[in-house]
Backbone bond lengths (Angstrom), bond angles and torsions (degrees), N, CA, C in turn:
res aa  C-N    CA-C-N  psi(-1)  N-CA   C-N-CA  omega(-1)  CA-C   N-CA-C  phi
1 X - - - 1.440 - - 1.525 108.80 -
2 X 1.696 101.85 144.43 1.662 86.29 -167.32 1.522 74.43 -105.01
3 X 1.912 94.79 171.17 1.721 108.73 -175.94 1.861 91.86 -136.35
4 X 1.273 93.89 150.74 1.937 94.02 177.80 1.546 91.79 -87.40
5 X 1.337 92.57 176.87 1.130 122.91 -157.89 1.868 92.70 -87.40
6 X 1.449 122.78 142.88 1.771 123.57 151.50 1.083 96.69 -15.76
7 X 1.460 108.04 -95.64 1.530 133.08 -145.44 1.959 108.01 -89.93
8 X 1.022 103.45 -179.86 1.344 124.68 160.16 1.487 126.13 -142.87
9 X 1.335 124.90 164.13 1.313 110.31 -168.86 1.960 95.90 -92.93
10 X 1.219 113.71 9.08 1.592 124.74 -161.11 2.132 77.96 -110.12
11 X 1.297 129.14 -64.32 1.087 107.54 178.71 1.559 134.95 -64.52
12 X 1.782 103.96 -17.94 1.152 111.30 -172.68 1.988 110.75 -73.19
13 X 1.311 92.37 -35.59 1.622 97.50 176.36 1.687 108.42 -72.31
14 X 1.397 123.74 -17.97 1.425 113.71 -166.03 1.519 99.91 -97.79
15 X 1.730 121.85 -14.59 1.045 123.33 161.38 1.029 121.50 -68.11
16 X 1.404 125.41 -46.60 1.789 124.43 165.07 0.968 115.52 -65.58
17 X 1.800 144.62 -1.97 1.004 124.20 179.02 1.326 140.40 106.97
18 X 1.824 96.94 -31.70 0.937 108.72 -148.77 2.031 100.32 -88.07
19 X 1.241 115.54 154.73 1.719 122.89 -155.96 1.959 113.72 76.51
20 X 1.121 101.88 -7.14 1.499 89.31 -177.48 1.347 109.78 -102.17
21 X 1.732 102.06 150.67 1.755 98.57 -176.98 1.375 101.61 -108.08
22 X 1.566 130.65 24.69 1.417 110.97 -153.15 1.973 86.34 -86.93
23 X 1.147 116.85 147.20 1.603 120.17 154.59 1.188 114.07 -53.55
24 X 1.974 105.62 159.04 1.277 108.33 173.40 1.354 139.74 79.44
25 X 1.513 108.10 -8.81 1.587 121.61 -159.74 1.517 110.19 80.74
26 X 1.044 123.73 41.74 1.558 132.32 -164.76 1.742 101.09 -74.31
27 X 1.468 90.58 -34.14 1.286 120.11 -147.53 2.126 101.80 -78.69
28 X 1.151 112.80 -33.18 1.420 151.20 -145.38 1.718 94.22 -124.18
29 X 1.587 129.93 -15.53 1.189 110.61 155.69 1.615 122.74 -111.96
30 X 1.309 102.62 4.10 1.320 112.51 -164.86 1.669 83.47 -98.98
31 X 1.418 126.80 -43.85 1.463 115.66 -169.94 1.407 96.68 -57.56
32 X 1.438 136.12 -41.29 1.663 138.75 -170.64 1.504 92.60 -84.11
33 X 0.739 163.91 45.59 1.390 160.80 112.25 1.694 107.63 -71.31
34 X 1.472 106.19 -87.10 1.276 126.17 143.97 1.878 110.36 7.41
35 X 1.151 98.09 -80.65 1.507 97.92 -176.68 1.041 107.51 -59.50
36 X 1.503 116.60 -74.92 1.676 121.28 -178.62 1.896 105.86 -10.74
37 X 1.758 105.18 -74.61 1.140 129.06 178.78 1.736 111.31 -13.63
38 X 1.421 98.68 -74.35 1.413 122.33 -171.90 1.921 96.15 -71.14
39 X 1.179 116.58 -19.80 1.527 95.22 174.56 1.447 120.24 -95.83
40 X 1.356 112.78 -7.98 1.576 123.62 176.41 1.802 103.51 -84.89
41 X 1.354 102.08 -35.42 1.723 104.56 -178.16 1.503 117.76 -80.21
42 X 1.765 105.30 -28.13 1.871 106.34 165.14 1.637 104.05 -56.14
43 X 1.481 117.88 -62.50 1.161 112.27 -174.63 1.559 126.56 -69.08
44 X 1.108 107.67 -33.54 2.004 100.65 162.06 1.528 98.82 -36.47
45 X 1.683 111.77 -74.63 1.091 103.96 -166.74 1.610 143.58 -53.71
46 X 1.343 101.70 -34.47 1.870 121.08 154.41 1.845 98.06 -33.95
47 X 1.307 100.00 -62.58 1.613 97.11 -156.06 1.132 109.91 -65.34
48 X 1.660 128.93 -28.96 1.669 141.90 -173.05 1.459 84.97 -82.50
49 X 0.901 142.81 -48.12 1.773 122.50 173.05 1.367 137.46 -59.57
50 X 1.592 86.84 -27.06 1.586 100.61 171.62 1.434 111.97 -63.14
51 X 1.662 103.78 -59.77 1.541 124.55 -163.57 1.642 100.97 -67.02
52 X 1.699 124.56 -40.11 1.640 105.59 169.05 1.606 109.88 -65.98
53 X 0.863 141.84 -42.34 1.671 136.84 -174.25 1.715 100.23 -61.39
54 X 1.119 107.01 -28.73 1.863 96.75 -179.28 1.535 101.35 -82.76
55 X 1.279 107.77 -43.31 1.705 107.85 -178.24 1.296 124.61 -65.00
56 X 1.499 115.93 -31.00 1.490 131.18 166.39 1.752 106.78 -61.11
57 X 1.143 102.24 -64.43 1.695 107.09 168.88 1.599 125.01 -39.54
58 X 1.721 128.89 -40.06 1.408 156.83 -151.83 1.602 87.34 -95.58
59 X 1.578 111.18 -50.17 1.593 117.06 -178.07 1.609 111.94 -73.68
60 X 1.164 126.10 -45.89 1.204 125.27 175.30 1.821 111.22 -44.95
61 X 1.806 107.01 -66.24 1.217 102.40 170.36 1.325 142.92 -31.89
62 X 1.741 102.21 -37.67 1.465 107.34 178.00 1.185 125.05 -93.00
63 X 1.629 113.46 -5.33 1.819 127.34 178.60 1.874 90.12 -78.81
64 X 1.241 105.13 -33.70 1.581 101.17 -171.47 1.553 113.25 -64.13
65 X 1.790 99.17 -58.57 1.978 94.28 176.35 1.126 114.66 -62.21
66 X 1.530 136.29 -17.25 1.117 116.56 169.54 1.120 130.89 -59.33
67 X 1.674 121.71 -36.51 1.164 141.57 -159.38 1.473 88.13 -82.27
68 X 1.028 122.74 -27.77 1.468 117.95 -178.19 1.614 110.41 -86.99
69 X 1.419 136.85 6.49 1.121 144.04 -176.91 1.309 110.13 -95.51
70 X 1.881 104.46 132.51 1.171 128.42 -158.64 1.970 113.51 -78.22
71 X 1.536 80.64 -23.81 1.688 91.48 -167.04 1.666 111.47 -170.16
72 X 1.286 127.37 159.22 1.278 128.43 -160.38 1.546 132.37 -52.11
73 X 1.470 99.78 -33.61 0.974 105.67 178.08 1.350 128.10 -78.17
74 X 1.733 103.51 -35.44 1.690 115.29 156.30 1.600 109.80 -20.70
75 X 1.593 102.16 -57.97 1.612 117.54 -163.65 1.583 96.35 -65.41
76 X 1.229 105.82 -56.85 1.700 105.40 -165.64 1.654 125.02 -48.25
77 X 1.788 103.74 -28.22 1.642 125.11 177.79 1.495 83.22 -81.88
78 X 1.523 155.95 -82.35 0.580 162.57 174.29 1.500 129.04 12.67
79 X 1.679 102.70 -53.08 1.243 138.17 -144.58 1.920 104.51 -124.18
80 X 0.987 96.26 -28.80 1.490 118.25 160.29 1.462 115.16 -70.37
81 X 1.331 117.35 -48.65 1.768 110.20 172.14 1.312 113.45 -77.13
82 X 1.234 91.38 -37.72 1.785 70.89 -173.22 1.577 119.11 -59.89
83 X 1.937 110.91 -36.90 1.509 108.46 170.51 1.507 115.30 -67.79
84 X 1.223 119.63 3.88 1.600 105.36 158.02 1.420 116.29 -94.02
85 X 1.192 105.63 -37.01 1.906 117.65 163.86 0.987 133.07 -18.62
86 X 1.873 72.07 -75.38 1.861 89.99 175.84 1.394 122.36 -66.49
87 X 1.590 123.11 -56.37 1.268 116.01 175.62 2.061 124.19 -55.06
88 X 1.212 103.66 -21.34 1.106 110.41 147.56 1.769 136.62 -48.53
89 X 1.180 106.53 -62.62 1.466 124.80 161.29 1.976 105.87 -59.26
90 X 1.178 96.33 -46.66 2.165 73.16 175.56 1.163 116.91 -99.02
91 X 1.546 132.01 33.31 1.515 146.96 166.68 1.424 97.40 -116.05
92 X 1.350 127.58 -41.60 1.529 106.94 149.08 1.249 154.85 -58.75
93 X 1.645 92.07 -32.79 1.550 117.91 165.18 1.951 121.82 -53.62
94 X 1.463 80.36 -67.75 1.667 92.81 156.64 1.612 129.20 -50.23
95 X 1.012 135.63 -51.79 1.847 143.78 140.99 1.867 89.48 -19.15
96 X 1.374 116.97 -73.90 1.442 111.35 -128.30 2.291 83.99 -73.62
97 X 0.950 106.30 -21.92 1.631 108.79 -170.74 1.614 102.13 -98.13
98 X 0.902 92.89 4.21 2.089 92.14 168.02 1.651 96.19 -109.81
99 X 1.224 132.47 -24.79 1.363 127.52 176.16 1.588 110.79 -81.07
100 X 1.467 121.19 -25.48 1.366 135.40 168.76 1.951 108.30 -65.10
101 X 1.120 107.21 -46.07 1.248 111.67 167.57 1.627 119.74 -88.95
102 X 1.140 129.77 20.06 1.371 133.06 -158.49 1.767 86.27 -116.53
103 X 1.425 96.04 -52.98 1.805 106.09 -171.48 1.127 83.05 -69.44
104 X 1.353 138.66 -53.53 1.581 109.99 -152.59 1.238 112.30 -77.17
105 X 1.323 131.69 -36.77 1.413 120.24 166.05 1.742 132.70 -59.54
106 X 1.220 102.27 -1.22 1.514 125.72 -175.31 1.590 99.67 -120.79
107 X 1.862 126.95 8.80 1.113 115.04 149.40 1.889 109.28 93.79
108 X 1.160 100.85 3.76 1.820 98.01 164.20 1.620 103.25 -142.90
109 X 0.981 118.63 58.02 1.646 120.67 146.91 1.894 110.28 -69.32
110 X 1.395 100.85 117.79 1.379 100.60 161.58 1.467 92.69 93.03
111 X 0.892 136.07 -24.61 1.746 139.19 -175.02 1.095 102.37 -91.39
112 X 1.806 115.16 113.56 0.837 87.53 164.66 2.190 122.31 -126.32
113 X 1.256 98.52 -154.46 1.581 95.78 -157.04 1.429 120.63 -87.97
């Protein structure tokens, strides 16, 4: 698996500043915004990839016992867990990507402890 790099030589210049005219270090908080930004949105996205490959997997399983079901009601118990499952699994999902955005707006997205 490839991994990016920390830095960039595109963040490293917007951290120094250097090309920006804003006053004040204007220039030097907007690049830390910026980053933050892009490090709370790499990891949303990590986790929404994670959570479809588990859900694709969770769905497969249950297209299978069905197919293996003798009679309706098999299907109906069947079909019943998984809609508690599932909505289970994207009320967690949702929790775990409001805490991804919780740190980052509170300044440690991507940092970690």
């Amino acid at each position: 698996m490839t991994t990016m790099q920390k830095t960039s030589r595109l963040s490293e210049a917007l951290r120094s500043g250097a090309g920006t005219a804003l006053p004040d270090g204007g220039g030097r908080a907007l690049a830390v915004a910026a980053e933050t930004w892009f490090a709370a949105t790499t990891e949303c996205q990590r986790e929404m990839i994670g959570f479809v490959s588990t859900r694709l997997e969770k769905d497969g399983e249950v297209a299978r016992e069905i197919m293996g079901c003798k009679n309706l009601t098999e299907v109906a118990a069947i079909q019943s867990r998984w809609v508690e499952e599932t909505l289970r699994d994207y009320s967690n999902e949702m929790e775990r990507l409001m805490t991804i955005c919780t740190k980052s707006m509170n300044g440690g997205a991507g940092r970690k402890a």
